[in-house]
C-alpha positions in Angstrom: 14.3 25.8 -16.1 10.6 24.0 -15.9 9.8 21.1 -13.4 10.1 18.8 -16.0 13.3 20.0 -17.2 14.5 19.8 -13.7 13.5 16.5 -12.8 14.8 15.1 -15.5 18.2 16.1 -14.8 18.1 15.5 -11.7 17.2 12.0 -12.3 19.6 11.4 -15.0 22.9 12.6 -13.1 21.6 10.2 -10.0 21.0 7.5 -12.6 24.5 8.0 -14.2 26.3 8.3 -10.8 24.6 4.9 -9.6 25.6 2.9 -12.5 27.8 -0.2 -12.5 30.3 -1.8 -14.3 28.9 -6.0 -15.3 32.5 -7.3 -14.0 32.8 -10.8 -13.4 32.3 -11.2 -9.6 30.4 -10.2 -6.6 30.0 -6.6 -6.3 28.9 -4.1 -3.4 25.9 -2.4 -3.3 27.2 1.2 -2.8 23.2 2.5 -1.4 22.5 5.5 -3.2 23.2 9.0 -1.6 19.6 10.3 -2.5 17.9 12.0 -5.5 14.6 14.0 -6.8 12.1 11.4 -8.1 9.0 11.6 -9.8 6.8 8.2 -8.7 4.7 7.1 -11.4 1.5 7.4 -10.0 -0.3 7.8 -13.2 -2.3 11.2 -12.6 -5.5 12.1 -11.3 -7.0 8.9 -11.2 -3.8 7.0 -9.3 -4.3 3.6 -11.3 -0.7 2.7 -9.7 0.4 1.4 -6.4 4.2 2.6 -6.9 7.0 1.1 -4.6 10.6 3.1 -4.1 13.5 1.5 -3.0 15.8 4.6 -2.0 19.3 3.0 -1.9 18.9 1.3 -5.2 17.0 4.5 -6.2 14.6 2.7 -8.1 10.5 2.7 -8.3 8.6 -0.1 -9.2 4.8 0.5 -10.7 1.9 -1.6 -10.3 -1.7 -1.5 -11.8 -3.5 -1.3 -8.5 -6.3 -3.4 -9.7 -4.5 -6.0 -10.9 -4.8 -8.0 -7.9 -7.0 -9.0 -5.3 -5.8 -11.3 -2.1 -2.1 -10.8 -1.1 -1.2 -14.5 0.6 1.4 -14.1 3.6 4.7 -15.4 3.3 5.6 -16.1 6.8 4.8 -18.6 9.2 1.3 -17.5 9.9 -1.2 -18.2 7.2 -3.0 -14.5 6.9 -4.6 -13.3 3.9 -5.4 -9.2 2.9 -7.4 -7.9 0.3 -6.7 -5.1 -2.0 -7.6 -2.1 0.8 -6.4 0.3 -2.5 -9.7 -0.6 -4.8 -12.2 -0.5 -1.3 -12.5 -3.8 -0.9 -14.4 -5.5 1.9 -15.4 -8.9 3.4 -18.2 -10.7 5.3 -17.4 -14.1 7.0 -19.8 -15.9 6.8 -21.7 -18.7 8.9 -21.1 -21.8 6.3 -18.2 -23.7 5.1 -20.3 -24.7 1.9 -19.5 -22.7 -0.9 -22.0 -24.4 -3.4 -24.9 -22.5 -1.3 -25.8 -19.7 -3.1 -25.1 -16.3 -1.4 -27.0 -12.8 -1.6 -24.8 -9.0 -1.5 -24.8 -7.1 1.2 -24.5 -3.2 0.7 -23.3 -2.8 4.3 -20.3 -5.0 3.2 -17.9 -1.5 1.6 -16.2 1.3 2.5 -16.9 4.3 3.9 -18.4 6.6 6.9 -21.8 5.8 6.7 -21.5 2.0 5.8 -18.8 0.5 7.5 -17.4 1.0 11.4 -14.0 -0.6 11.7 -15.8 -3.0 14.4 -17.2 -5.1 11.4 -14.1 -5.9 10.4 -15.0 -5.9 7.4 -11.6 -4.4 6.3 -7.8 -5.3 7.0 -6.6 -3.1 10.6 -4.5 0.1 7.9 -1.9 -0.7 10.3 -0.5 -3.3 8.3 -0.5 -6.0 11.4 -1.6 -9.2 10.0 -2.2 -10.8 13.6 -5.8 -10.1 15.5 -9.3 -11.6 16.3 -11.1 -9.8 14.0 -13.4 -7.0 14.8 -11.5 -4.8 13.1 -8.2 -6.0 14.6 -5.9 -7.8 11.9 -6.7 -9.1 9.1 -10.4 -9.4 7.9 -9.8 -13.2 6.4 -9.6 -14.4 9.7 -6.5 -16.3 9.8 -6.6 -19.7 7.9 -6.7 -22.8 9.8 -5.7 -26.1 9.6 -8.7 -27.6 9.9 -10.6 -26.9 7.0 -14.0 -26.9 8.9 -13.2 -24.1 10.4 -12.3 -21.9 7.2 -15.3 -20.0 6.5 -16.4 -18.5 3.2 -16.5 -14.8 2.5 -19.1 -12.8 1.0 -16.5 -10.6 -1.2 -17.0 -6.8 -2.2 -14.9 -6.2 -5.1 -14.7 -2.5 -4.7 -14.2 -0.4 -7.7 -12.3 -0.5 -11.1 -9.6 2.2 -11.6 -11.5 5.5 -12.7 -11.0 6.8 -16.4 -12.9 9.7 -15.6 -10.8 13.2 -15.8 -11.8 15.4 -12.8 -11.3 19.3 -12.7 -8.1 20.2 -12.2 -6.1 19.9 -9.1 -9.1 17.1 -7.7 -9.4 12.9 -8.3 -11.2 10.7 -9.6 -10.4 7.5 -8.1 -13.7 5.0 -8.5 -14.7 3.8 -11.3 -17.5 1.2 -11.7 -18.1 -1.3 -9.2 -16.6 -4.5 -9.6 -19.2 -6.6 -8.5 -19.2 -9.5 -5.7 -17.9 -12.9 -5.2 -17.6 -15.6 -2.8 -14.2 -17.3 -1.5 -13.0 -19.7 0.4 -10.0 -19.9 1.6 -7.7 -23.6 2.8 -4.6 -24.0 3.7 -2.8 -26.4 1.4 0.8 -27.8 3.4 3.0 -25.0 3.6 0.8 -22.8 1.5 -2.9 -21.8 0.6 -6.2 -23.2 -1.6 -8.5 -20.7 -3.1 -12.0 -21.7 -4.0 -14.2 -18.9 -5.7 -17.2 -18.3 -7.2 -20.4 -15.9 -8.3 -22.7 -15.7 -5.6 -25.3 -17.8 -7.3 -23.1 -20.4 -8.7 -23.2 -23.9 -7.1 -19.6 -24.5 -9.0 -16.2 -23.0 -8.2 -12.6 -22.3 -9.1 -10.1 -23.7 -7.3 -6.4 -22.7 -7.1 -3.4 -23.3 -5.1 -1.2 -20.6 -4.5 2.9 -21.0 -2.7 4.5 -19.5 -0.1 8.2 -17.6 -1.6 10.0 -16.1 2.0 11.4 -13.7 -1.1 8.8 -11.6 -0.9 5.9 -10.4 1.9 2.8 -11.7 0.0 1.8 -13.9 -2.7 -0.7 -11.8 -4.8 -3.6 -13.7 -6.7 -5.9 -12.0 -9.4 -9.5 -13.4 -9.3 -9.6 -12.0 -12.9 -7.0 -14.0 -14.4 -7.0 -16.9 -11.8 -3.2 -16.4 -11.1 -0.4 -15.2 -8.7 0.8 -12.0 -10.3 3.4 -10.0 -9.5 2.8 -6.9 -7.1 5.4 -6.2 -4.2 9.4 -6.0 -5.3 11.1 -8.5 -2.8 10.8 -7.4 0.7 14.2 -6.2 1.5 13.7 -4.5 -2.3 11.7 -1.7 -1.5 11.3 1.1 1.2 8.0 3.1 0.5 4.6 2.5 -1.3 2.8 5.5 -3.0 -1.1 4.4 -2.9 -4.9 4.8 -2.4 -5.7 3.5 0.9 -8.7 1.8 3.0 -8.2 3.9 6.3 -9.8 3.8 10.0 -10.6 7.2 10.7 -12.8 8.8 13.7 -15.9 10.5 13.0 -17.3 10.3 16.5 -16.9 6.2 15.8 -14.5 4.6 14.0 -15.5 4.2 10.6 -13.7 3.0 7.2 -12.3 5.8 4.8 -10.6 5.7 1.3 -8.1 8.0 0.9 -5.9 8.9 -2.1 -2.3 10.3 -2.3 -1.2 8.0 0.8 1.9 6.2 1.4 3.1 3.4 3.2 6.2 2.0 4.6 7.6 -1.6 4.5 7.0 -2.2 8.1 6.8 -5.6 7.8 10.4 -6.0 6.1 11.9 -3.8 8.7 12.0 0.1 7.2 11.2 2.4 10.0 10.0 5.6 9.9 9.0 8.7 12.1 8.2 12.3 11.1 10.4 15.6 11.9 8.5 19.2 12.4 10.7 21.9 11.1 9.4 24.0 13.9 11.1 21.1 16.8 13.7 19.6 15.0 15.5 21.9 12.8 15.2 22.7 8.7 15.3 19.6 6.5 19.0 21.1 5.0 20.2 21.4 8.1 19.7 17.8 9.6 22.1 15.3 9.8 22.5 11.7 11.2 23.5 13.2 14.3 20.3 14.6 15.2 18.4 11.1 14.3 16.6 10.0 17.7 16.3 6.2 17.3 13.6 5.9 20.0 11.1 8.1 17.2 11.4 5.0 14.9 9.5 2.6 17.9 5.9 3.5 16.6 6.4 2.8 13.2 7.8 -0.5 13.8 3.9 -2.1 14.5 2.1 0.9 12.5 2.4 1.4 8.1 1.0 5.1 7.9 3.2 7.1 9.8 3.7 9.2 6.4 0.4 8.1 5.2 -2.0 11.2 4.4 0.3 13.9 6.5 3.0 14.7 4.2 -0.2 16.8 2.5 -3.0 19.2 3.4 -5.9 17.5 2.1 -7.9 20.5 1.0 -11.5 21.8 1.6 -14.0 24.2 0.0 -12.3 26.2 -2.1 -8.9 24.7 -1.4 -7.1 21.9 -3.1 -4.9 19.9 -1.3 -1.3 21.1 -0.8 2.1 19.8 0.2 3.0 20.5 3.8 6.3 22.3 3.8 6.4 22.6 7.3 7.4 18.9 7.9 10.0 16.4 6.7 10.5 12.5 7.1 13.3 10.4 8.6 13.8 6.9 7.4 16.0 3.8 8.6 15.9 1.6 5.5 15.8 -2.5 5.3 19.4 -2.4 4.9 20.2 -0.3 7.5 20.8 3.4 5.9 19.3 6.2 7.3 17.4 8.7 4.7 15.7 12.3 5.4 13.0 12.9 2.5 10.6 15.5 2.0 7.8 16.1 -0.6 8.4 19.2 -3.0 5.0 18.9 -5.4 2.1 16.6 -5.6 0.7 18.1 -9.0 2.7 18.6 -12.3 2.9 21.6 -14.2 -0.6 21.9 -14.9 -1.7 20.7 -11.7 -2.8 17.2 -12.1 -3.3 14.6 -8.8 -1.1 11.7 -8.7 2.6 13.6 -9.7 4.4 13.4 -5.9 7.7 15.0 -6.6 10.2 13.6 -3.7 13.8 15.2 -2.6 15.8 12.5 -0.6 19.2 12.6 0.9 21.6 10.0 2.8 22.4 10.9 6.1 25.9 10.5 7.3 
């Protein structure tokens, strides 16, 4: 039997054993007792951000450029950029967004361009709270008086790729998207948007609500709306991405990565990572041999499966699974999940095809 075949059985029985009757009536969720899934990544160029929910056993996939601010829910008013397309920001000294405004090629990601110190990029660990320098976010968080909110020289990063690479590699950047400038308000209990091209003495303006349903509120500068990007925050466990990371080359410098994944940290899933050489084979491990205390990191930091579920490759060598390492996970709801990755290619050894093997524990 093929991959293919294989995963396609193995997703149908899981999809036949978690379906429900439409009785009149409030139902339990019965969390799903694990399953092979294939995220829909889209291939060598990764043109989707892909959140899984493992007890409802269910992905959700997201054109990664189809957004561009996500708006905080919660009590703070913080704002992110789209770290997946290489965005970046500049504050900037004026609160006059009718001045015209010049790019800045130090204003993007990557080694040579951009030390985390700028802050020109959201902190990858996915806390929203900081005074800038590369701490938090890089919107600096929106106050309540409006004299104080800057605007922002905006790099739009790079479209989605259509370019096929050789096989086994990426292509994740396509062209660049160009620059604008924003300004951000807070408008009562939510947020104002004003936006513009650099040289334009006239702007967009847009309010955008709060909904405690979800993490963010995502806007599109493209089609000057909220779209919708995250499931509902207790709806989903893991995000399968391209990233904006800090990494150290001697300084701490911005880095795009692809084939990375997140966790929900903000909604409450935890995660911490299990070496088969310390803790035992992934068949072999059960809820007993969970250690709470691993979960602490992950509760202030996103990428603790990030890029190290994979070998990332090197002259000569494409990037591999590890097989020597498996993941623990304490859900939004409470269940506890091993999960492990079994492929990262398909069958002809295309990028952006993650195979994943999860199981409940109990």
């Amino acid at each position: 039997m093929s991959k293919k075949q294989f995963l396609t059985l193995a997703v149908a029985i899981a999809t036949l054993a978690s379906c429900s009757s439409d009785d009149d009536g409030p139902t339990t969720e019965i969390p799903s007792v694990g399953a092979v899934v294939q995220p829909s990544v889209g291939g060598a160029n990764q043109p989707n951000q892909v959140y899984l929910d493992l007890s409802s056993e269910e992905f959700t996939a997201v054109n990664r450029a189809s957004w561009d601010f996500g708006f905080s829910t919660g009590s703070d008013f913080r704002v992110v950029i789209n770290g997946s397309l290489k965005m970046a920001v500049k504050k900037l000294e004026t609160a006059d967004i009718t001045l015209t405004q010049v790019s800045d090629d130090a204003v993007a990601v990557g080694a040579g361009t951009n030390p985390s110190s700028n802050g020109y990029c959201d902190n990858p660990t996915g806390i929203l709270a900081g005074n800038g320098n590369g701490i938090g976010t890089a919107i600096a968080e929106i106050s309540a008086n409006d004299a104080d909110n800057k605007v922002y020289l905006v790099n739009l990063g790079f479209a989605v790729s259509t370019t096929t690479p050789t096989v086994g590699s990426v292509s994740i950047d396509g062209d660049a998207r160009g620059w604008k400038k924003v300004r951000i308000l807070r408008n009562g209990n939510g947020y104002k948007i004003q936006y513009a091209d650099l040289a334009s003495a006239i702007f967009q303006e847009k309010t955008i609500s709060k909904n405690d349903d979800y993490n963010f509120t995502f806007f599109s500068l493209t089609t000057g709306t909220t779209v919708q990007v995250e499931p509902k925050k207790d709806k989903w466990d893991l995000n399968f991405t391209t990233f904006t990371n800090y990494v150290n080359f001697g300084t701490e410098v911005t880095y795009g990565y692809s084939d990375f994944i997140v966790s929900n940290m903000k909604s409450g899933t935890k995660v911490y990572q299990v070496l088969v050489a310390d803790g035992g084979t992934y068949e072999n491990f059960t809820i007993a041999n969970v250690v709470e205390n691993n979960f602490t990191v992950s509760a202030s930091d996103q990428r603790i499966i990030g890029s190290n579920w994979r070998n990332g490759g090197g002259p000569g060598t494409l990037p591999s699974v590890r097989t020597d390492r498996f993941y623990v996970i304490k859900d939004v709801v409470g269940n506890y999940y091993k999960i492990r990755f079994l492929a990262m290619t398909n069958d002809a050894g295309v990028r952006g095809n993650p195979v994943v093997e999860y199981a409940i524990l109990n």
